[in-house]
N, CA and C atoms as an extended XYZ file, in Angstrom:
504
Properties=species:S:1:pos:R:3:atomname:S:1:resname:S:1:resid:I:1 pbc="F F F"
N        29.055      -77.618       20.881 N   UNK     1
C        30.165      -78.305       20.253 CA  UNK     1
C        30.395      -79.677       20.868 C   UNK     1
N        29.699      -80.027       21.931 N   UNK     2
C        29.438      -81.355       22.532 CA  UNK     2
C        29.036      -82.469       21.650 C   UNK     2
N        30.078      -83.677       21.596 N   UNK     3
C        29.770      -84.746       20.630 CA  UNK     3
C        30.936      -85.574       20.836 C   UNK     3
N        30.711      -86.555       20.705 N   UNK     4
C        32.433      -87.623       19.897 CA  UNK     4
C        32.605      -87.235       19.158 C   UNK     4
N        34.131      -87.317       19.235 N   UNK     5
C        35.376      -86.765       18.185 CA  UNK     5
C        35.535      -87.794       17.703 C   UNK     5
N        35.960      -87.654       16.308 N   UNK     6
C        36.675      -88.837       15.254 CA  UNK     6
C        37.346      -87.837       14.149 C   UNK     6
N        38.019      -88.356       13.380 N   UNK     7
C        38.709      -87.775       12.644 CA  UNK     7
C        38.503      -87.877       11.480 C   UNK     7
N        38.254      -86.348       10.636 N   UNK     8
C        38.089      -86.403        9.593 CA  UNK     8
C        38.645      -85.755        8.560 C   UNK     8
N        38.641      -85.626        7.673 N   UNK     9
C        39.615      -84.925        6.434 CA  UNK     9
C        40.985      -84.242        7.530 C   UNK     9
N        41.326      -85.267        7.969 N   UNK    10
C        42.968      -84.924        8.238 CA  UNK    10
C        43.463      -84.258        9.476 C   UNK    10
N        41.873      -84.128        9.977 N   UNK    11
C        41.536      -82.996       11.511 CA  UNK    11
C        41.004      -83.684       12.315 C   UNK    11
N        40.628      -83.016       13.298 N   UNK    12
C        39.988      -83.679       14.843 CA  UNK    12
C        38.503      -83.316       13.844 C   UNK    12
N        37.780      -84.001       14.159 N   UNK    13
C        35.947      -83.674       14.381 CA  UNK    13
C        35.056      -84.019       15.543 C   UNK    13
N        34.700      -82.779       15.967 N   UNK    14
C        34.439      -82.935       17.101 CA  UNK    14
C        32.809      -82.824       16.790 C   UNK    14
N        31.953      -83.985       16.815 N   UNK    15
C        30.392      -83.650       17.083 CA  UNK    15
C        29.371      -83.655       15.838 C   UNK    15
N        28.762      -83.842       15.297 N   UNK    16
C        27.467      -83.514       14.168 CA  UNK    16
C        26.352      -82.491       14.868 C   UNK    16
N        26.121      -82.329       14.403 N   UNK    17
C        24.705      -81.698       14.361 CA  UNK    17
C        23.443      -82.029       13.150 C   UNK    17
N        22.482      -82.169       13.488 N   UNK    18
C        21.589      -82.391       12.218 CA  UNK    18
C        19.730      -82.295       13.011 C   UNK    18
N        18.890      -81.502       12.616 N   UNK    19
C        19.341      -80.832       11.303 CA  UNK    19
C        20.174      -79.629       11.971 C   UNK    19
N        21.166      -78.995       10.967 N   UNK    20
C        22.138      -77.634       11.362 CA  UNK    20
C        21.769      -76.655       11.648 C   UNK    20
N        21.438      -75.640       12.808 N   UNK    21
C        21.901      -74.127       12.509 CA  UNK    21
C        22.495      -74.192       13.455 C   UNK    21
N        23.562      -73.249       12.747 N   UNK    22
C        24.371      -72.950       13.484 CA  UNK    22
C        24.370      -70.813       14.158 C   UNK    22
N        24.374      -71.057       15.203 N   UNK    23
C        24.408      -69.767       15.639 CA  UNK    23
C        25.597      -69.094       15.532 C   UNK    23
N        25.394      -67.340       15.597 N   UNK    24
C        26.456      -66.998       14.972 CA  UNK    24
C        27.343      -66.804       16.392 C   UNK    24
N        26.780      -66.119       17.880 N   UNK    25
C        28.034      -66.302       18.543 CA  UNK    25
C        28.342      -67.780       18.916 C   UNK    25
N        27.919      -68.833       18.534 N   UNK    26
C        28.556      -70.013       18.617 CA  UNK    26
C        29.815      -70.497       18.358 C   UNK    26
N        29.770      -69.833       16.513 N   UNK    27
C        30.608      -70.069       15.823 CA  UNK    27
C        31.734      -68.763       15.735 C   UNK    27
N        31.363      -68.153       16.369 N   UNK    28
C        32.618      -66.691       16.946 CA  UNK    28
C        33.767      -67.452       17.948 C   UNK    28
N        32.718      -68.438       19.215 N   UNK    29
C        33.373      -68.820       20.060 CA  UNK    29
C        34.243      -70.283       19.584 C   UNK    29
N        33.699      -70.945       18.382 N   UNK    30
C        34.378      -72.026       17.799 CA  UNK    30
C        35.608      -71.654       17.184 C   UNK    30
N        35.722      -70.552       16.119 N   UNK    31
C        36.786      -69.845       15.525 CA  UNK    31
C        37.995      -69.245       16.670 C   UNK    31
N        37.431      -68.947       18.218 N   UNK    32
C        38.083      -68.786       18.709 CA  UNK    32
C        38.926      -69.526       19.263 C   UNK    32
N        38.670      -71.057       19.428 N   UNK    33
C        39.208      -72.073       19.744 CA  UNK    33
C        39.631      -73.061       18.933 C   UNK    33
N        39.212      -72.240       18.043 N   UNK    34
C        40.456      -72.965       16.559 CA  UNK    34
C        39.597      -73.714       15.785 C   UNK    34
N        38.467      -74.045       15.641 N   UNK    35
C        36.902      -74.595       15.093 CA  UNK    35
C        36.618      -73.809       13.939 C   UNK    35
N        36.285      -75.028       13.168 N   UNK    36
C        35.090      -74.056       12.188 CA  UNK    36
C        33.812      -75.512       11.599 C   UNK    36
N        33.086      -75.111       11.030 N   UNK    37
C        32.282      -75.893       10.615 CA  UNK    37
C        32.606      -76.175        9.322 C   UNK    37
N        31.876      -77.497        8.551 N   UNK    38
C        31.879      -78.304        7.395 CA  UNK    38
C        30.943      -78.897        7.543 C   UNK    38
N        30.583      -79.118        6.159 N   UNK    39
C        29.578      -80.029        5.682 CA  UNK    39
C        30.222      -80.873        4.788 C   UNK    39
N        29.364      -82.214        4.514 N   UNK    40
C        30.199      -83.241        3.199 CA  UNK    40
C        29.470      -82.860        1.855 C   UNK    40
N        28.533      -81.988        2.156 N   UNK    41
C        27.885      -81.139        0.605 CA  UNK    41
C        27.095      -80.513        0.986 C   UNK    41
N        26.500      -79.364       -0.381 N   UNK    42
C        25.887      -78.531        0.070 CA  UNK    42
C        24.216      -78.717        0.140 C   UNK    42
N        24.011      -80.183        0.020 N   UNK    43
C        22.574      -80.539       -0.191 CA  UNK    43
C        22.236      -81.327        1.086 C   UNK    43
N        23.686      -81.453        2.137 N   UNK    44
C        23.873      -81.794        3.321 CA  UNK    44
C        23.442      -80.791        4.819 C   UNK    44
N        22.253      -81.143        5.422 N   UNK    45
C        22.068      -80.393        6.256 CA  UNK    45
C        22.725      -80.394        7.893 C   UNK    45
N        23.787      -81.159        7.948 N   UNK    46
C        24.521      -81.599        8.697 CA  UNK    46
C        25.982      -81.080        8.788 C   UNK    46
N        26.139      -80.967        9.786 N   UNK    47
C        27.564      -79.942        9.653 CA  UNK    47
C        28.642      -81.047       10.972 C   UNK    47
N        29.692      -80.716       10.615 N   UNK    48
C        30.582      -81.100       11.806 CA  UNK    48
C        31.731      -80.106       12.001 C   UNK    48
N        31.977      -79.927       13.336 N   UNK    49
C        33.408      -79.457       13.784 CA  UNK    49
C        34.395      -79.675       13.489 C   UNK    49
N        35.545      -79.003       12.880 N   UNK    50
C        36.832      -79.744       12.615 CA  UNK    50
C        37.809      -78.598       13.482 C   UNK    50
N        38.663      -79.343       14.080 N   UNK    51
C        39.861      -78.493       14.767 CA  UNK    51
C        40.818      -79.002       14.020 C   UNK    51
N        41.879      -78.193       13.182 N   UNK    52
C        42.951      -79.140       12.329 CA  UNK    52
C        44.225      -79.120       13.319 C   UNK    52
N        44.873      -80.016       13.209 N   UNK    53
C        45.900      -79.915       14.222 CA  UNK    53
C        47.376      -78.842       13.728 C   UNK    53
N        47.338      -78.596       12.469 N   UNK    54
C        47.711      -77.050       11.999 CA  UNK    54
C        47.019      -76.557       11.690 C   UNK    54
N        46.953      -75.194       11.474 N   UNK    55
C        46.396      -74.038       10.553 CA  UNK    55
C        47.401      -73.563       10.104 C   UNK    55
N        47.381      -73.127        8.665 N   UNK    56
C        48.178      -72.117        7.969 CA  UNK    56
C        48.036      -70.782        8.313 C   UNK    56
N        49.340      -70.260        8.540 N   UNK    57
C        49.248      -68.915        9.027 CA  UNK    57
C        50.311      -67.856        8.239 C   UNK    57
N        49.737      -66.674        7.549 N   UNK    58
C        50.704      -65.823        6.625 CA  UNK    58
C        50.909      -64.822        7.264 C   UNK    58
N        52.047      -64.634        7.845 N   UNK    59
C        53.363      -63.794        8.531 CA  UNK    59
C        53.198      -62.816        7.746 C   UNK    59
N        52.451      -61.871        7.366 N   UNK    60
C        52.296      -60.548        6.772 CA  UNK    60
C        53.673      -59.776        6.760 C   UNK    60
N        54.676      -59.650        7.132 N   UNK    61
C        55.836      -59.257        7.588 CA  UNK    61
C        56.937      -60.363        6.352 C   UNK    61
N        56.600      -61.423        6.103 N   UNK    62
C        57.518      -62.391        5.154 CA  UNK    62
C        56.545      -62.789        4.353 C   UNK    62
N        54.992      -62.078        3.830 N   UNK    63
C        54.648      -62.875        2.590 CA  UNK    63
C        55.226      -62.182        1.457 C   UNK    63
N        55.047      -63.402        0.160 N   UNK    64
C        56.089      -63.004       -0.638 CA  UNK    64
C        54.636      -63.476       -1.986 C   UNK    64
N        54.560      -62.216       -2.779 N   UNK    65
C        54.036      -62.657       -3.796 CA  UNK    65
C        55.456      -63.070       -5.153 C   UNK    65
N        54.360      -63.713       -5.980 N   UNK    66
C        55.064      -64.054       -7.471 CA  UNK    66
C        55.539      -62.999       -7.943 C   UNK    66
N        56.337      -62.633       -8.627 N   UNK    67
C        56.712      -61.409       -9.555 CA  UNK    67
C        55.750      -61.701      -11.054 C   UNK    67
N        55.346      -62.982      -11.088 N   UNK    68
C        54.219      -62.732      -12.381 CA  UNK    68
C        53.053      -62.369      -11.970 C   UNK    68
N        52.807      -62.413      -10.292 N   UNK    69
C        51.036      -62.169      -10.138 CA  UNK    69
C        51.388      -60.601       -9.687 C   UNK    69
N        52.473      -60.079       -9.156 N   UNK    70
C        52.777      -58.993       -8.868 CA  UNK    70
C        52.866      -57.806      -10.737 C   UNK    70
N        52.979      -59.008      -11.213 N   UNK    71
C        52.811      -58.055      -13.083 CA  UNK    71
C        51.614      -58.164      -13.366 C   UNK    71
N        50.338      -58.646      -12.603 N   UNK    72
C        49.232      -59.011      -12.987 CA  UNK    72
C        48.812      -57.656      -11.997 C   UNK    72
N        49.092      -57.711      -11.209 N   UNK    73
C        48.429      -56.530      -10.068 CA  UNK    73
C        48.625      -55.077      -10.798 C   UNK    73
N        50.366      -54.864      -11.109 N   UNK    74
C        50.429      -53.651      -11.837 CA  UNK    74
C        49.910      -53.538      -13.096 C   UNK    74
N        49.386      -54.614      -13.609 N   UNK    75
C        48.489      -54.364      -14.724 CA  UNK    75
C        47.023      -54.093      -14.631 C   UNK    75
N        46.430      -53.969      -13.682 N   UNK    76
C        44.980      -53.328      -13.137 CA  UNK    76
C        44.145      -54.099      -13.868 C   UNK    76
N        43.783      -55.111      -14.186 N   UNK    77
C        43.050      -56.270      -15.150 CA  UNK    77
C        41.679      -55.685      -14.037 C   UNK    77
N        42.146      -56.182      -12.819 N   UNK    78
C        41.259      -56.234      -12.046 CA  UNK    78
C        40.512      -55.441      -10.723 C   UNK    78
N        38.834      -55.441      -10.668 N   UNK    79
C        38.653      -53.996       -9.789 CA  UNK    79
C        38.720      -54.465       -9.023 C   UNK    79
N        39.020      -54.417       -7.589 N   UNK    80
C        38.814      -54.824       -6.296 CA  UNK    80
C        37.501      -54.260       -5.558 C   UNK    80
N        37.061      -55.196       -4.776 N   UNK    81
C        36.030      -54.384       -4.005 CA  UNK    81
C        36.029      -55.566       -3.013 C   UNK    81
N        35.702      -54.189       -1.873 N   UNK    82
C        35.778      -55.371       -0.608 CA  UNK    82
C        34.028      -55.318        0.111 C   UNK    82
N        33.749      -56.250        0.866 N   UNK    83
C        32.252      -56.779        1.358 CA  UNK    83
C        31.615      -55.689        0.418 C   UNK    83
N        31.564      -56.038       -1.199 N   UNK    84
C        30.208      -55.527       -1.689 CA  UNK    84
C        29.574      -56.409       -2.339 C   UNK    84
N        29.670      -57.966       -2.782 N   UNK    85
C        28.864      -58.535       -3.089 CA  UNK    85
C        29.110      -60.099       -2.046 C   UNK    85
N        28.732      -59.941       -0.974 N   UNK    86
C        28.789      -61.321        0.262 CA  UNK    86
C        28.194      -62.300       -0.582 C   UNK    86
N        26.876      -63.022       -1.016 N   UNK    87
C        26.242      -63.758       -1.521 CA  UNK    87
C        27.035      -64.443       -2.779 C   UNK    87
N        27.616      -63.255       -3.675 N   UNK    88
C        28.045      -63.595       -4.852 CA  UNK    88
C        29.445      -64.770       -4.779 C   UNK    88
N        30.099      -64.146       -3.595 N   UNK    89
C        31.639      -64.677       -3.384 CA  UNK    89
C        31.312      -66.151       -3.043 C   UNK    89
N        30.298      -65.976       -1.820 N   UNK    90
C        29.868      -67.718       -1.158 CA  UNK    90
C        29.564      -68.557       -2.387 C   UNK    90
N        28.854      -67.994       -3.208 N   UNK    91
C        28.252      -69.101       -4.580 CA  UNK    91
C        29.454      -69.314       -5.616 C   UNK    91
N        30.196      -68.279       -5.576 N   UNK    92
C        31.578      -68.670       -6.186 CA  UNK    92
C        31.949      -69.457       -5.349 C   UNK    92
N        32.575      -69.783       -4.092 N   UNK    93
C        33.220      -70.394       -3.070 CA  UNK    93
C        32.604      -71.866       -3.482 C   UNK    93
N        31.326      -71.784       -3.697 N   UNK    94
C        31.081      -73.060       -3.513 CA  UNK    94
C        30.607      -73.614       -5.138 C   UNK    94
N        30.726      -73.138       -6.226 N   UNK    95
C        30.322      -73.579       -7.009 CA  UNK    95
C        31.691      -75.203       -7.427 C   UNK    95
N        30.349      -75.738       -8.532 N   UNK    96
C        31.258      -77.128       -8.510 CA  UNK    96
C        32.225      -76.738      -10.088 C   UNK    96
N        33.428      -77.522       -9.760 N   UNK    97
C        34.243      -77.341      -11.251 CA  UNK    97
C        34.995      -79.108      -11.411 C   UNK    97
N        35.318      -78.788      -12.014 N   UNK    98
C        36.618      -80.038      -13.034 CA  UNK    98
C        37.350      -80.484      -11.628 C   UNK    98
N        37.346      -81.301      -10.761 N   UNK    99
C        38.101      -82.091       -9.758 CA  UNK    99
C        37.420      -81.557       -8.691 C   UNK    99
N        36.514      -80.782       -8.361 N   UNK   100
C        35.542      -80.685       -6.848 CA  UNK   100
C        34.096      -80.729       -7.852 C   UNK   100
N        33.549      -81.666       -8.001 N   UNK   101
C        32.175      -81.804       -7.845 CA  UNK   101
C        31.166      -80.865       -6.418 C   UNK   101
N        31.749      -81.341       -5.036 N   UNK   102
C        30.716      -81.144       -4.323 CA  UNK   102
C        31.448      -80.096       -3.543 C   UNK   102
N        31.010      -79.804       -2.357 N   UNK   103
C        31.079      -78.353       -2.062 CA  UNK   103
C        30.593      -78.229        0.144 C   UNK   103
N        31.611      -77.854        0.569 N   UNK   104
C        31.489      -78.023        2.152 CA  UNK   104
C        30.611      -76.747        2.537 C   UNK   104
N        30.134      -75.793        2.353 N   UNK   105
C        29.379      -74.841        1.823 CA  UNK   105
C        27.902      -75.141        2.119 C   UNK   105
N        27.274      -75.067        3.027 N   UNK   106
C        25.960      -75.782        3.151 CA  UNK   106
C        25.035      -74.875        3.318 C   UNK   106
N        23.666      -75.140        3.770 N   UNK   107
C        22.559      -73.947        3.967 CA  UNK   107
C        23.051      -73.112        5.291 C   UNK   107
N        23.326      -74.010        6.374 N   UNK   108
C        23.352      -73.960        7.492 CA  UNK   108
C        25.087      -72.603        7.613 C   UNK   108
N        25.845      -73.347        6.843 N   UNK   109
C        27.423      -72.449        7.376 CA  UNK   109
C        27.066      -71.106        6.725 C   UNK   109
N        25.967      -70.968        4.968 N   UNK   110
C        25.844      -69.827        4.820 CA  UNK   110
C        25.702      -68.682        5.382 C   UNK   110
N        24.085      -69.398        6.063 N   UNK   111
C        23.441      -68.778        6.660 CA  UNK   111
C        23.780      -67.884        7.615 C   UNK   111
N        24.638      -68.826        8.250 N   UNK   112
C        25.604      -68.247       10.101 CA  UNK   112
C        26.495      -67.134        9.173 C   UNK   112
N        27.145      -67.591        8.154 N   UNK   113
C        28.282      -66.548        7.829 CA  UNK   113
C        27.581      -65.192        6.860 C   UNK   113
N        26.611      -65.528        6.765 N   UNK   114
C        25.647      -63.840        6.313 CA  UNK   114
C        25.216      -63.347        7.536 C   UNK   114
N        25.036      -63.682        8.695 N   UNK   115
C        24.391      -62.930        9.311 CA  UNK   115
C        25.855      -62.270       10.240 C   UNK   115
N        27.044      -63.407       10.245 N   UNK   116
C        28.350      -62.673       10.979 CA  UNK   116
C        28.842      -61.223        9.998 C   UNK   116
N        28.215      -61.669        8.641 N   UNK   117
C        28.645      -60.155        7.540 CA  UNK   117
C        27.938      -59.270        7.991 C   UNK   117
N        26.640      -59.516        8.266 N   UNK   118
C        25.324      -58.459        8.649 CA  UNK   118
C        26.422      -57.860        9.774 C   UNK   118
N        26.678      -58.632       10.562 N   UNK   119
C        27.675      -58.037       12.203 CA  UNK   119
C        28.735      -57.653       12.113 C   UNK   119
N        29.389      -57.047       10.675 N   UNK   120
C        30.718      -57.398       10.583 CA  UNK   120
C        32.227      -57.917       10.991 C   UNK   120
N        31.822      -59.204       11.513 N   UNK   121
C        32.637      -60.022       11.588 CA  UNK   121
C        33.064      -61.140       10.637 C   UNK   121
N        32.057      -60.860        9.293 N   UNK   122
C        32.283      -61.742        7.847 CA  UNK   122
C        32.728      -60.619        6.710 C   UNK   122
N        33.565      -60.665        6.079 N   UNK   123
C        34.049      -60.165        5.206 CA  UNK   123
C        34.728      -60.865        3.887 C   UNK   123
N        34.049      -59.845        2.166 N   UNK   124
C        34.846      -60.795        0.968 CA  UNK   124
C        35.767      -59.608        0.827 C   UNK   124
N        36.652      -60.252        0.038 N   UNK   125
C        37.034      -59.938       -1.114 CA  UNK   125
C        36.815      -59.798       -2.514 C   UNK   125
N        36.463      -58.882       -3.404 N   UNK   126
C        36.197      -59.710       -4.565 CA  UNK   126
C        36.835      -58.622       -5.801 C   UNK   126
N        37.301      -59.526       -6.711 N   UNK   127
C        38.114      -59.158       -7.889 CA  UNK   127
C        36.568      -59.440       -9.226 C   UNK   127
N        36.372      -58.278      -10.234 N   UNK   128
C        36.101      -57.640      -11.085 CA  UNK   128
C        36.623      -57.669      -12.208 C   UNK   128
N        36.180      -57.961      -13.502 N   UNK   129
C        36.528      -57.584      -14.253 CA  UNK   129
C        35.235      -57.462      -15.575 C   UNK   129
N        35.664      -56.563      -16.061 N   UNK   130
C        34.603      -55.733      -17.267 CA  UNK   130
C        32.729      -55.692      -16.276 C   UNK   130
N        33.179      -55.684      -15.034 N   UNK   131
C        32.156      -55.413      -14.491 CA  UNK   131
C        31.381      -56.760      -13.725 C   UNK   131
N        32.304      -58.076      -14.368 N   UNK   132
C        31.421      -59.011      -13.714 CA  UNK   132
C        32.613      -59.597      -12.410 C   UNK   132
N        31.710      -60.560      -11.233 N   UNK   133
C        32.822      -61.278      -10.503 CA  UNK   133
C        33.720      -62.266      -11.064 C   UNK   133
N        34.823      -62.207      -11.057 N   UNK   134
C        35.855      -62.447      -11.643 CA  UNK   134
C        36.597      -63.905      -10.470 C   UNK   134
N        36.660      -63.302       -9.332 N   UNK   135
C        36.955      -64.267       -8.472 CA  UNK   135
C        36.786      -63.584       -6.861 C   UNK   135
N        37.373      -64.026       -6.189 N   UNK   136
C        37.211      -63.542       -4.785 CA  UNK   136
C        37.609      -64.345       -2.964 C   UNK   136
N        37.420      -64.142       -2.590 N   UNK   137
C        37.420      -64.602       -1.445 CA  UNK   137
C        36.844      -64.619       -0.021 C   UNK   137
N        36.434      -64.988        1.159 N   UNK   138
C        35.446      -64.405        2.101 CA  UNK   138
C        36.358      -65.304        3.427 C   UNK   138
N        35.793      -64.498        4.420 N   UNK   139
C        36.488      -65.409        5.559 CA  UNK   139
C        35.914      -64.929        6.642 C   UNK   139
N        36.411      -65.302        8.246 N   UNK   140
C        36.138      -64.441        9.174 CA  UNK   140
C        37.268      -63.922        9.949 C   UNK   140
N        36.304      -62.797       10.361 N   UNK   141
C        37.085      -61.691       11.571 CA  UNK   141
C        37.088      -62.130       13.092 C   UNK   141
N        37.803      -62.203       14.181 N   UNK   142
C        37.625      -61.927       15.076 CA  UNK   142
C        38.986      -61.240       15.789 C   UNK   142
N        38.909      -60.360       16.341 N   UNK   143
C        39.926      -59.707       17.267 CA  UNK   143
C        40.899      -59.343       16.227 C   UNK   143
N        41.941      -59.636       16.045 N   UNK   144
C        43.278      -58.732       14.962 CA  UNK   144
C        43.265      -60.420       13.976 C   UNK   144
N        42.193      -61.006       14.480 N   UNK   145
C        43.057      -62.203       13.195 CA  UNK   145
C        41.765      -62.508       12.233 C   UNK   145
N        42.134      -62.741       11.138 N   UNK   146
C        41.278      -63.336        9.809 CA  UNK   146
C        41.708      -64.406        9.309 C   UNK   146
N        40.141      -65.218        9.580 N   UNK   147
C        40.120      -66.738        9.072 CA  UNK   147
C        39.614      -66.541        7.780 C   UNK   147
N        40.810      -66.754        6.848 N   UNK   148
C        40.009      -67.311        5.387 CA  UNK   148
C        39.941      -68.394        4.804 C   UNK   148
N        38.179      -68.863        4.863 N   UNK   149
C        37.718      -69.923        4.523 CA  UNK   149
C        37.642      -70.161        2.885 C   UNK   149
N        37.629      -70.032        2.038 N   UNK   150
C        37.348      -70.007        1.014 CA  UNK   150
C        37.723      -68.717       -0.076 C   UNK   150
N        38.047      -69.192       -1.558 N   UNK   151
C        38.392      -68.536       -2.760 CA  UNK   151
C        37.629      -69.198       -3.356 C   UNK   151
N        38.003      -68.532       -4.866 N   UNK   152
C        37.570      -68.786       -5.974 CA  UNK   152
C        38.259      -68.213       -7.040 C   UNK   152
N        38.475      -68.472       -8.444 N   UNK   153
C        38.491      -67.712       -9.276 CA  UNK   153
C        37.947      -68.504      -10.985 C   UNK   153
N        37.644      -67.544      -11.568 N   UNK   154
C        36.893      -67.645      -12.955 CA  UNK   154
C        37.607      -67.402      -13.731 C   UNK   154
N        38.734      -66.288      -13.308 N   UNK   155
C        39.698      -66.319      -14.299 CA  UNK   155
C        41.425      -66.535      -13.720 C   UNK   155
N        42.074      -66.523      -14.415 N   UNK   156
C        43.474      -67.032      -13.986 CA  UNK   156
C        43.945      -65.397      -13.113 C   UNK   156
N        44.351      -66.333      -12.068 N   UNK   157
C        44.773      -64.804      -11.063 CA  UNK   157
C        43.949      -63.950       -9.839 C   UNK   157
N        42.912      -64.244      -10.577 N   UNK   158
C        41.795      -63.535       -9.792 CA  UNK   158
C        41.484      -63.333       -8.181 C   UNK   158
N        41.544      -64.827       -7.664 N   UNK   159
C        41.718      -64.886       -6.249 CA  UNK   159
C        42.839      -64.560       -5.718 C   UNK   159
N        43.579      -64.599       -5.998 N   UNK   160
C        45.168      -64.920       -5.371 CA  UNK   160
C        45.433      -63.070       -5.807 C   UNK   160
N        44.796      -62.167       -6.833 N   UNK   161
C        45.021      -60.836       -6.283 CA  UNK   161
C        43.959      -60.383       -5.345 C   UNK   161
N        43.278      -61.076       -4.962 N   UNK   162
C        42.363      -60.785       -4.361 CA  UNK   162
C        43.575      -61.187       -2.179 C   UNK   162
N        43.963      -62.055       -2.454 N   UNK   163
C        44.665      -62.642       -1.338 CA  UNK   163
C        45.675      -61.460       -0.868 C   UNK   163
N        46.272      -60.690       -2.022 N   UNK   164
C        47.580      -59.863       -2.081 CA  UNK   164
C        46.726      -58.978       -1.395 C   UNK   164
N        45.872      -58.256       -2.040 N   UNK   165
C        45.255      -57.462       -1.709 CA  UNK   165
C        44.706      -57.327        0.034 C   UNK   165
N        44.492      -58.522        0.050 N   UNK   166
C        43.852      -58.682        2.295 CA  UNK   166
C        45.299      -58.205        2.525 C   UNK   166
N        46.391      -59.047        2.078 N   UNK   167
C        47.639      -59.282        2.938 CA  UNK   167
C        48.516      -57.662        2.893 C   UNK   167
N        48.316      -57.281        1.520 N   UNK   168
C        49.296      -55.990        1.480 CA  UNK   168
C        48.896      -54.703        2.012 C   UNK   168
């Protein structure tokens, strides 16, 4: 994690690497110190450190869903399943749409975060419907806390019951 720091998307960045791999207890010990990796695309083999000077953190004890996504949940639209399709969620995570063209999602962060799933310390979420992925989410584990890096959804709702679902 040795490098000059400069600041980027709104965080500390600490370092490049190029070309990237990133190892996986590397990035156990980065998450532990409040780190994670980025790329500026996914055709980018270069990754950098970002420490944000917040993180968002949900008080499981005071989260509060919508009462319309909470009518979406009791309506079972959607199947849940948890780490059964890892690959599928990341390519959702990173696919491009209408206001994100590109995608922080690189060969290199995949890679590290399939093999932390292989270890289970990577885990999705993923929401279903009529059998296909619908939306989802993936993040990491370490000790009692979960970093979630990334959602998605394809259809309206999808991730965000997928979110209820980690939290409830």
């Amino acid at each position: 994690l040795a490098g000059k720091t400069s600041r980027r998307h709104g965080a500390v960045s600490a370092g490049c690497m190029r070309p990237a791999v990133i190892d996986p207890d590397l990035l156990l010990q980065a998450y532990a110190m409040g780190m994670f990796p980025m790329s500026e695309d996914a055709d980018d083999d270069e990754i950098f450190w970002v420490q944000p000077e917040k993180r968002g953190i949900i008080a499981l004890d005071r989260f509060h869903a919508p009462k319309s996504l909470l009518k979406t949940i009791r309506q079972e639209r959607f199947e849940i399943r948890i780490d059964h399709d890892f690959h599928g969620v990341i390519d959702g995570c990173a696919e491009s749409k209408a206001g994100r063209e590109r995608t922080w999602i690189n060969g290199p962060i995949r890679s590290a975060c399939a093999e932390l799933f292989r270890r289970g310390n990577c885990h999705t979420v993923e929401a279903y419907f009529d059998g296909a992925l619908a939306g989802g989410l993936y993040g990491v584990s370490l000790g009692g806390a979960f970093f979630g890096e990334s959602m998605f959804s394809r259809m309206t709702d999808a991730s965000k019951v997928c979110l209820v679902h980690l939290v409830g």
